[in-house]
C-alpha positions as CSV (number, residue, x, y, z in Angstrom):
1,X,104.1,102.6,122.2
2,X,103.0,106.4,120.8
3,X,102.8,106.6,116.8
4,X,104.9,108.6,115.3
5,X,103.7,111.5,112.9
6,X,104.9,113.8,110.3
7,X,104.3,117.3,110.9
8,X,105.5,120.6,109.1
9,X,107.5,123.4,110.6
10,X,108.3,127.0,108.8
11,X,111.5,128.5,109.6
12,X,112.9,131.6,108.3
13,X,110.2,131.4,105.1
14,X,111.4,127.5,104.6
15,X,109.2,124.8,105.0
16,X,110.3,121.2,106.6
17,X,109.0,117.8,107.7
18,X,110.0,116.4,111.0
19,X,109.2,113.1,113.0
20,X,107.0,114.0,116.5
21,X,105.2,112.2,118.7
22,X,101.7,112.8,119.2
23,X,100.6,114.5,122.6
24,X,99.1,113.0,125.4
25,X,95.5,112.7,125.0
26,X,93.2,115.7,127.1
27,X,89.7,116.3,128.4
28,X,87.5,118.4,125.9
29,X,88.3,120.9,128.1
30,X,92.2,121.1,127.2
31,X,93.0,123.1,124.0
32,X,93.9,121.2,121.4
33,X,96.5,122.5,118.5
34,X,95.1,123.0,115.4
35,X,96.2,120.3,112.8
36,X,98.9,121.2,110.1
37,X,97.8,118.0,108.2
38,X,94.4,118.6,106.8
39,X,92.4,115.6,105.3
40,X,92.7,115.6,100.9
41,X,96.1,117.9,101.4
42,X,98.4,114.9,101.5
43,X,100.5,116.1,103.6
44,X,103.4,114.2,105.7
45,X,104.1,112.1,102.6
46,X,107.8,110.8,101.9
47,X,107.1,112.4,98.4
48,X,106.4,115.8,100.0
49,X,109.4,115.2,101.9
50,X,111.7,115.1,99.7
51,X,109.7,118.3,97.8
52,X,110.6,120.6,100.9
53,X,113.7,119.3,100.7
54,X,114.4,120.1,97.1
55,X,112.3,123.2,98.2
56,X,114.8,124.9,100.7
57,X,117.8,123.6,99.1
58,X,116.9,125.8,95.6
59,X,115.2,128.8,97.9
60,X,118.7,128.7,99.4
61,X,120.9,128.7,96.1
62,X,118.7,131.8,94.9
63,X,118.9,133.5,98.3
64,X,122.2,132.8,98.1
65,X,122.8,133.9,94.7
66,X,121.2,137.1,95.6
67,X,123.6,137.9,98.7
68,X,126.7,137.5,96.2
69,X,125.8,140.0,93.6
70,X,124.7,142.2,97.0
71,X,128.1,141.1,98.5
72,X,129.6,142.3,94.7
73,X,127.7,145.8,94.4
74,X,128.4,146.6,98.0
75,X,132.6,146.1,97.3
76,X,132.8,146.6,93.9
77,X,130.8,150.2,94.5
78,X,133.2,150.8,97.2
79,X,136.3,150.3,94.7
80,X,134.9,152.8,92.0
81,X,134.0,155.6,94.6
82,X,137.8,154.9,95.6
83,X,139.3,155.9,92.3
84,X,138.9,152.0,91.1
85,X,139.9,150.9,87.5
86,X,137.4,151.4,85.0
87,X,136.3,148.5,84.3
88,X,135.3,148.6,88.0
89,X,131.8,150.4,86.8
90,X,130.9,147.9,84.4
91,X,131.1,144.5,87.2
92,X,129.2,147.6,89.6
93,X,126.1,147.9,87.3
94,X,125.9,144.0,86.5
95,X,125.9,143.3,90.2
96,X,123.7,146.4,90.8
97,X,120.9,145.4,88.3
98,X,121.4,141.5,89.0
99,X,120.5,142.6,92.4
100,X,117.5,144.7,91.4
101,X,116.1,141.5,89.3
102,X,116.9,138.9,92.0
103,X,114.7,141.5,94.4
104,X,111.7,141.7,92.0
105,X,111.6,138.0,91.4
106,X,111.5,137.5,94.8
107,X,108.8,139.5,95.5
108,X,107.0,138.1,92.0
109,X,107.7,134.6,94.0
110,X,106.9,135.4,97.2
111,X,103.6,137.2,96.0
112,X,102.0,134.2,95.2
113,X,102.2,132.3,98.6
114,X,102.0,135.2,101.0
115,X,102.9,138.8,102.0
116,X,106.2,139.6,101.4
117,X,107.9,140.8,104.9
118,X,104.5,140.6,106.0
119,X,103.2,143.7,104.4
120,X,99.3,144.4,103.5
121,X,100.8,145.3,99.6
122,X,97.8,144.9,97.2
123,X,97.4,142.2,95.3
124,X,99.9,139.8,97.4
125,X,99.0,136.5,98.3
126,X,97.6,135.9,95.5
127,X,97.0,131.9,96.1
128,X,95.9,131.8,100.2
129,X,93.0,134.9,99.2
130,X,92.2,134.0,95.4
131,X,92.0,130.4,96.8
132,X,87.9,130.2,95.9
133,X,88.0,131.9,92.6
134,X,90.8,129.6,91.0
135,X,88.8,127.0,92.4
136,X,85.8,128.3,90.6
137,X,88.4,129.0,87.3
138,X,90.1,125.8,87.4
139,X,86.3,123.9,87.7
140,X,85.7,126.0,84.3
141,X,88.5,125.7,82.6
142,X,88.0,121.4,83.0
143,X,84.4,121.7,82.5
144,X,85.1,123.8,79.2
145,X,88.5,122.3,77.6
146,X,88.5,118.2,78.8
147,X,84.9,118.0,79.6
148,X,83.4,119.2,76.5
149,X,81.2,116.9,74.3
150,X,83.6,116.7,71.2
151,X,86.9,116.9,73.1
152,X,85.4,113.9,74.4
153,X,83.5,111.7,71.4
154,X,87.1,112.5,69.8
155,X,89.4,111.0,72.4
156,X,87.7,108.0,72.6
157,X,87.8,107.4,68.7
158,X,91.3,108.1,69.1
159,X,92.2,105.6,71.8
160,X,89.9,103.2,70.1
161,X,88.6,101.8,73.3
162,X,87.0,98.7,72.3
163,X,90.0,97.1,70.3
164,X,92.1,97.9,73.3
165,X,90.1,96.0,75.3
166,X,89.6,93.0,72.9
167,X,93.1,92.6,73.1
168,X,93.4,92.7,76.5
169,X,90.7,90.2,77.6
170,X,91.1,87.9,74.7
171,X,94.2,86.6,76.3
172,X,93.1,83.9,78.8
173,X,95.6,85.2,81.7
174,X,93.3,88.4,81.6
175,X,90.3,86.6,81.1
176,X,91.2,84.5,84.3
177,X,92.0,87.7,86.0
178,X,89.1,89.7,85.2
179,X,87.0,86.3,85.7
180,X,88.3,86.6,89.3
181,X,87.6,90.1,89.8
182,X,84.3,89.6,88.5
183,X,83.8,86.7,91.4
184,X,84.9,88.3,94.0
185,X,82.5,91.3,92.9
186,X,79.5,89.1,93.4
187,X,80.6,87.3,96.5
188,X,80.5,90.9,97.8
189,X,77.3,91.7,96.6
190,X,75.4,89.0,97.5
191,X,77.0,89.2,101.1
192,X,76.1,92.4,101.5
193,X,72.6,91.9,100.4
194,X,70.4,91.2,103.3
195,X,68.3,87.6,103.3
196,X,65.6,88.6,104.5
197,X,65.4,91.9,102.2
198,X,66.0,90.0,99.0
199,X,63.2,86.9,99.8
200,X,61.1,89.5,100.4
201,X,61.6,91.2,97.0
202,X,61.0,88.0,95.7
203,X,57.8,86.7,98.1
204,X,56.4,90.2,97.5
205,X,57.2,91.4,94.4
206,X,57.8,88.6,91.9
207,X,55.0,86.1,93.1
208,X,52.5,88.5,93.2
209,X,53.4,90.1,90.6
210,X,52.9,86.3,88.6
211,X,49.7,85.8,90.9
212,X,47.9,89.3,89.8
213,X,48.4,89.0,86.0
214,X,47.4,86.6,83.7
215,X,49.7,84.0,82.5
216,X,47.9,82.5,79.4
217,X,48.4,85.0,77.1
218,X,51.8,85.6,77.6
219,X,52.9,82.0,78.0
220,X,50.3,81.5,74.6
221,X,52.6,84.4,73.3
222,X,55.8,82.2,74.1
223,X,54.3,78.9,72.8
224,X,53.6,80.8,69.4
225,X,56.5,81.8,68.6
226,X,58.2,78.9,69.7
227,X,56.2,77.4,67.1
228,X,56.8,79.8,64.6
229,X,60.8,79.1,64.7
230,X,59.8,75.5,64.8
231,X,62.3,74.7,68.3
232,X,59.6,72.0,69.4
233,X,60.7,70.1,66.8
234,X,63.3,68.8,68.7
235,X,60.9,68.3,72.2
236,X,58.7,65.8,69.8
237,X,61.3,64.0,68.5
238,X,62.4,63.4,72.0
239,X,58.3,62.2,73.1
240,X,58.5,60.0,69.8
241,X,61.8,58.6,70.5
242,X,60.9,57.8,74.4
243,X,57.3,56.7,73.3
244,X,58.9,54.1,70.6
245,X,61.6,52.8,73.3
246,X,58.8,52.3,76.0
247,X,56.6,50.2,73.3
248,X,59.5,48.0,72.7
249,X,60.7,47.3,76.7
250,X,56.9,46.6,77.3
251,X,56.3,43.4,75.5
252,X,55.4,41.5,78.8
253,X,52.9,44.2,80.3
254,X,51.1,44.0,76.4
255,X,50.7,40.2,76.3
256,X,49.3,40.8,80.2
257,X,46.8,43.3,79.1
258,X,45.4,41.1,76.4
259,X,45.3,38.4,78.9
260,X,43.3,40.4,81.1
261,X,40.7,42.1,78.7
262,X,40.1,38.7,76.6
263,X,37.3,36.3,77.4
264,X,37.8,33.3,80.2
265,X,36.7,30.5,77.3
266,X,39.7,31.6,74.7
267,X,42.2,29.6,74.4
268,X,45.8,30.8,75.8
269,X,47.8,30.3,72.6
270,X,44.8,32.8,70.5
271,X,45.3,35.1,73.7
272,X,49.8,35.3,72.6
273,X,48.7,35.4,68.9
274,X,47.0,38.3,70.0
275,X,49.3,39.8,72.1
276,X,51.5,40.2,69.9
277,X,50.1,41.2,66.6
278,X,48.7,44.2,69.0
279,X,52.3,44.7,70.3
280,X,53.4,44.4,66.4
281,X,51.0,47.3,65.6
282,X,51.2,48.9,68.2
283,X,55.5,49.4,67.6
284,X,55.2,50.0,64.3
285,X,53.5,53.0,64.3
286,X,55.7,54.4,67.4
287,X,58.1,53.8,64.6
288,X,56.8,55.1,61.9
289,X,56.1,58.3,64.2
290,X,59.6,57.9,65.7
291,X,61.0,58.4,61.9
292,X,59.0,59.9,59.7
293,X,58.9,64.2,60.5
294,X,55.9,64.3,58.0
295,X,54.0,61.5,59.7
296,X,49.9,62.2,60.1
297,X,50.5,62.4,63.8
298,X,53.1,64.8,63.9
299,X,51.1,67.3,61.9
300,X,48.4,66.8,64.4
301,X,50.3,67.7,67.1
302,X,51.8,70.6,65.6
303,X,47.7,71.3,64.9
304,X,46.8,70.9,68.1
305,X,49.4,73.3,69.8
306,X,49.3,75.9,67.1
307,X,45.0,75.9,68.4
308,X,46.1,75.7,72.0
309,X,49.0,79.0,71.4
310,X,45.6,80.6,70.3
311,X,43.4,79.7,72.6
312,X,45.7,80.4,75.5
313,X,45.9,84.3,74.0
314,X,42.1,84.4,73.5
315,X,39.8,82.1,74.6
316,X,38.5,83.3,78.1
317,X,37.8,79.3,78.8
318,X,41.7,78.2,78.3
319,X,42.4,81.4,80.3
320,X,40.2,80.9,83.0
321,X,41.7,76.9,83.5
322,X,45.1,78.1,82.9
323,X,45.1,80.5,86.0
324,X,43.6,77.6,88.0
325,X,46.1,75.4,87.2
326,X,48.8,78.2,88.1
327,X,46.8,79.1,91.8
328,X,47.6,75.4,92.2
329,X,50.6,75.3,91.2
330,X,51.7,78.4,93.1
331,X,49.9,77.0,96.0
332,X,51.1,73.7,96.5
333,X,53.0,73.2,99.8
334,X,56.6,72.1,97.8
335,X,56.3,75.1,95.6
336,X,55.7,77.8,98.7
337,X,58.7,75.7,100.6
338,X,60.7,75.7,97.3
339,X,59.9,80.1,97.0
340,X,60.2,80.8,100.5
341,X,63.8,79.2,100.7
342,X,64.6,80.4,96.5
343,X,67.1,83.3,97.9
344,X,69.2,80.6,100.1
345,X,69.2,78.5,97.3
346,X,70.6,80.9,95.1
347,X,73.0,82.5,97.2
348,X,74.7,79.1,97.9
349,X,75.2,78.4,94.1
350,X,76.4,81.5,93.5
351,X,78.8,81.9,96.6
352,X,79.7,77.9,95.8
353,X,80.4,78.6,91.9
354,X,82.3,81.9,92.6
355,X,84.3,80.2,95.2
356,X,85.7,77.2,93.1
357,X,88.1,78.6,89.8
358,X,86.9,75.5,88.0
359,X,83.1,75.6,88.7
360,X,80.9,75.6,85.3
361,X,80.0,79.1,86.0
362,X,83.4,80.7,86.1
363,X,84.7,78.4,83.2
364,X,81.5,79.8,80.9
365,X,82.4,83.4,82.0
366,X,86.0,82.4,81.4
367,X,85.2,80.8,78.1
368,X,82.8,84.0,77.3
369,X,85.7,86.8,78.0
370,X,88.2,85.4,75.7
371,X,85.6,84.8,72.9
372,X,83.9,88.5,73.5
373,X,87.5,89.6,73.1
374,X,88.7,88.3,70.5
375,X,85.3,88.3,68.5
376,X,86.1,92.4,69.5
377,X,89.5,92.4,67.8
378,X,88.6,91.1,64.7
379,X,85.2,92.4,64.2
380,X,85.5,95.7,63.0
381,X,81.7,96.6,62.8
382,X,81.2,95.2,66.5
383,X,83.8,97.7,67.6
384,X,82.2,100.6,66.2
385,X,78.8,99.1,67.5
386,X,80.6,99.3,71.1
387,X,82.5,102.5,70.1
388,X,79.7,103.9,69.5
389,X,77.4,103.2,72.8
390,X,80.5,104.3,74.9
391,X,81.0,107.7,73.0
392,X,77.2,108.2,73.6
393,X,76.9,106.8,77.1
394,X,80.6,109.6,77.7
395,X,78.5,112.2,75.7
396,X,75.4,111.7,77.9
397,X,77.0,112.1,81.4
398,X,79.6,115.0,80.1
399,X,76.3,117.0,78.6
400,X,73.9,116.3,81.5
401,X,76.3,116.1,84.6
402,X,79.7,118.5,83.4
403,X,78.8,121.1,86.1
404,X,78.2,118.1,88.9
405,X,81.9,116.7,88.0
406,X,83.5,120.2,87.7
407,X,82.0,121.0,91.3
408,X,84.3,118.3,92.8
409,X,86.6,120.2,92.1
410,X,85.4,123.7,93.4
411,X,84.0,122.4,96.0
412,X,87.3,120.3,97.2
413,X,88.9,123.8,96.4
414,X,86.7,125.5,98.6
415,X,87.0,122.9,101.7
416,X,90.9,123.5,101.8
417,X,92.3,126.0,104.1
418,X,93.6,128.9,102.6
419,X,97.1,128.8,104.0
420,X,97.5,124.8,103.8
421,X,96.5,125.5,100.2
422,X,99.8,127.8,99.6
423,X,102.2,125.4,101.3
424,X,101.4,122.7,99.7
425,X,101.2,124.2,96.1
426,X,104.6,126.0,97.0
427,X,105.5,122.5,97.5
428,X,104.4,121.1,94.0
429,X,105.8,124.0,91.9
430,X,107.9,126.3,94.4
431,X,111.2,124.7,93.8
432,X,110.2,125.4,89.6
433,X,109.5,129.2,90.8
434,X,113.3,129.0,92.3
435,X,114.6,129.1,89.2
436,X,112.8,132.6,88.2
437,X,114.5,134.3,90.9
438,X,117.9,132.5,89.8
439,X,117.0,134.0,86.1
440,X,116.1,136.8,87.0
441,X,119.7,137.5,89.1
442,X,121.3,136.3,86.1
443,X,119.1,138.3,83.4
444,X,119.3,141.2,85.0
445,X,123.3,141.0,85.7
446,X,123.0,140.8,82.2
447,X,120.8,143.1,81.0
448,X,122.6,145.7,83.3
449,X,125.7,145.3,82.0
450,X,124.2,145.9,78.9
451,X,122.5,149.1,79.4
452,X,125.9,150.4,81.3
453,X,128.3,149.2,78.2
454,X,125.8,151.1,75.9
455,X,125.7,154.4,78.0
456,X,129.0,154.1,78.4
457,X,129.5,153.9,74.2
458,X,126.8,156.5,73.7
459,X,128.2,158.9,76.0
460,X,131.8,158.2,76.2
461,X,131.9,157.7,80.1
C-alpha cells in the first residue's frame, strides 16, 4: 500500500495542501521532481494546513473587498458623468481612493513574497532575495539583544532558577521521576560504551598508572590525615573490641597452650592453676584496652602509626617495601582475574541497580533528590551559591560561543531555499498582512472621502 503525502500546490497566487500519492519509484536515469517539502521547513503539517487555509480564505475577503469598491467606482462614476445626484461624487471618491489603497497594500503585501504580476520592479521580493542578509540580521539581532551577558546574568536572577528547581525535585513524585530518567540515562551509557574499550581504559590507564607512581607517600598522605581528624578511632575500638571477645571464647585453647609449653613432671592441677591465672591476665588487659581510650597501648598505637604516616612519605626504606608489597599485590593471579573482569563486574551492578526501582542505589539517589531539594528551598545562601555557578557557567558560553549559537541560525537561514522560505513565512504571518490590505481599502475609502468633503467645502463644488 503507497504512503500518502502532503504536498503544496499554488493556484491563482493561493497556496494549498492536498493528499497525493507518491510516484512510482525510477532508475537514476528518470527525472525526478524536485521536492516542495524541504527538510527544517516543516512543511505538510496539519498546523500549516489549516494556515493556508486561514491564508486564502483572508487573501479572498481582501481581494474581494477590493473588487467591490472597484465594482462601486466603476457604477457610481458612471452615475455622476450621467447627471447623478450630488452626493453621487462623494460615494465616487471614497470608492475611488479605497481602491487606490487596497492597490498599494497589495503591492506592499505582495512585495515581500514575490514580484508582483511578475514584474522585475526594484526592490520586490524582498524575502525570497534578502533571504541571506535577514538571516545574517536576525543571527545579530539574537546574538546582540537575548544573547548578551547581562540580558542573560539578569534573567536568570529573575526566574530564580535554583528555588524553582528545589521545589520541583523536593517532591518525591519528581524525585521518582527524575530518579528514573536518571536510570535510564545510565543504562544507555553504559550500553553504548564498548567492553572491550572501557577494560582497556582501565587495564591500561588506571593500573599502570598505580604501577608507575609511588604509592607510599600518597597513601602516607591519606593515613596522616586520617590521623589528624582522629577517624581510626573508631577502626581500634573495633580491633580492641574483637581482640577482648576472642580472649574470652578461647579459654580451652589457653589451658591447652599451658599444657603444652609446661614441663612433663608438673602436676596437672598446677598446670589449670596456671592456665588460668594466664587466661585471667591475659583478659583483663584486652579489657582494660577494650575500655579505657587513654590506655598505654592505645597511645602506642596511635605512636606507632603517626611514625609509619611519616615514614611512608619519607623514608626511602618503607617506600621501597611498600611498592613490593603493591607489585605483589597487583600481581597476584586473583587480583589480575579480579582487574581483567572489573568492567563486567561493574556494568552488571549498575545495569542490575538501575533496573530494579527499589535497589539501594536508586533509593540513595531517590533519598538524595528530595533532600538536595528541599535543602535548596530553604537554604537561601545555597541558592545563591548555585545561582551563582549557573549565571557564570550562562555567562561563559554566551561570552565565548554567542557567534557559534547565532550561526545556527544564519546558517539554517542560508540552507533554506529562497522560495520555500517565502511560502512558508507567508504562511506564518501572511494571513496578519491580510488585514493591511483590508485597512488600507477601508482607510483610504476614508481618507478619500475626506479629502473630497474638504475640497468640496473649500471650493464650493
Amino acid at each position: 500500500m503507497r504512503a500518502v503525502q502532503t504536498s503544496v500546490l499554488r493556484l491563482d497566487g493561493h497556496y494549498g495542501f492536498v493528499q497525493t500519492s507518491p510516484p512510482p519509484r525510477t532508475d537514476a536515469s528518470t527525472t525526478r521532481a524536485r521536492p516542495i517539502v524541504e527538510v527544517g521547513l516543516g512543511f505538510g503539517s496539519v498546523n500549516d494546513a489549516t494556515r493556508a487555509h486561514d491564508l486564502r480564505r483572508m487573501k479572498s475577503l481582501a481581494t474581494g473587498l477590493l473588487l467591490a469598491v472597484t465594482v462601486v467606482f466603476l457604477l457610481a462614476r458612471w452615475w455622476e458623468v450621467n447627471d447623478g445626484p450630488g452626493w453621487i461624487g462623494y460615494l465616487r471618491a471614497m470608492a475611488e481612493a479605497g481602491m487606490v489603497g487596497a492597490l498599494a497594500d497589495w503591492f506592499a503585501v505582495t512585495a515581500l513574497f514575490r514580484r508582483p504580476l511578475g514584474l522585475p520592479i526594484p526592490h520586490t521580493a524582498i524575502i525570497p532575495t534578502k533571504k541571506d542578509v535577514l538571516g545574517d540580521s536576525l543571527g545579530d539581532f539574537v546574538g546582540e539583544n537575548f544573547l548578551a551577558e547581562t540580558v542573560v546574568r539578569d534573567k536568570l536572577a529573575r526566574i530564580e532558577v535554583s528555588l524553582r528547581v528545589g521545589a520541583w525535585i523536593g517532591q518525591p513524585a519528581n524525585a521518582d521521576r527524575l530518579t528514573a530518567e536518571l536510570a535510564t540515562l545510565a543504562r544507555g551509557v553504559v550500553t553504548v560504551l564498548r567492553d572491550d574499550d572501557v577494560q582497556e581504559v582501565i587495564e591500561q590507564v588506571l593500573v599502570r598508572k598505580l604501577m608507575e607512581r609511588p604509592i607510599g607517600p600518597p597513601l602516607g598522605t591519606v593515613l596522616q590525615g586520617v590521623l589528624a581528624d582522629g577517624a581510626h578511632h573508631r577502626l581500634v575500638d573495633l580491633v580492641c573490641d574483637r581482640a577482648y571477645d576472642w580472649v574470652t571464647a578461647n579459654h580451652d585453647m589457653v589451658l591447652s597452650i599451658v599444657h603444652q609449653r609446661s614441663p612433663s613432671w608438673s602436676p596437672r592441677f598446677v598446670d589449670d592453676l596456671i592456665a588460668d591465672r594466664v587466661f585471667l591476665e591475659v583478659q583483663n588487659f584486652a579489657w582494660a584496652v577494650k575500655t579505657d581510650p587513654d590506655h598505654p597501648l592505645r597511645s602506642a598505637v596511635d605512636t606507632f602509626l603517626v611514625e609509619f604516616a611519616t615514614d611512608l612519605q619519607s623514608d626511602p626504606e618503607t617506600i621501597e617495601r611498600t611498592e613490593r608489597i603493591k607489585q605483589q599485590i597487583v600481581g597476584h593471579p586473583d587480583v589480575q582475574k579480579f582487574i581483567g573482569q572489573a568492567w563486567g563486574t561493574v556494568k552488571g551492578l549498575i545495569l542490575d541497580a538501575a533496573a530494579d526501582p527499589s535497589s539501594t542505589l536508586r533509593t540513595r539517589v531517590r533519598e538524595g533528590l528530595v533532600s538536595f531539594g528541599k535543602r535548596l528551598s530553604s537554604d537561601a545562601e545555597l541558592r545563591g551559591k548555585v545561582d551563582g555557578w549557573l549565571a557564570d557557567a550562562a555567562g561563559y558560553v554566551v561570552r565565548h560561543y554567542r557567534r557559534e549559537i547565532t550561526t545556527l541560525i544564519t546558517d539554517t537561514v542560508s540552507r533554506w531555499d529562497a522560495e520555500e522560505t517565502s511560502r512558508k513565512v507567508e504562511l506564518q504571518v501572511g494571513r496578519d498582512l491580510q488585514f493591511i490590505r483590508i485597512n488600507g481599502t477601508v482607510v483610504g475609502a476614508l481618507a478619500g472621502l475626506v479629502i473630497y468633503t474638504v475640497g468640496q467645502l473649500a471650493f464650493g463644488g
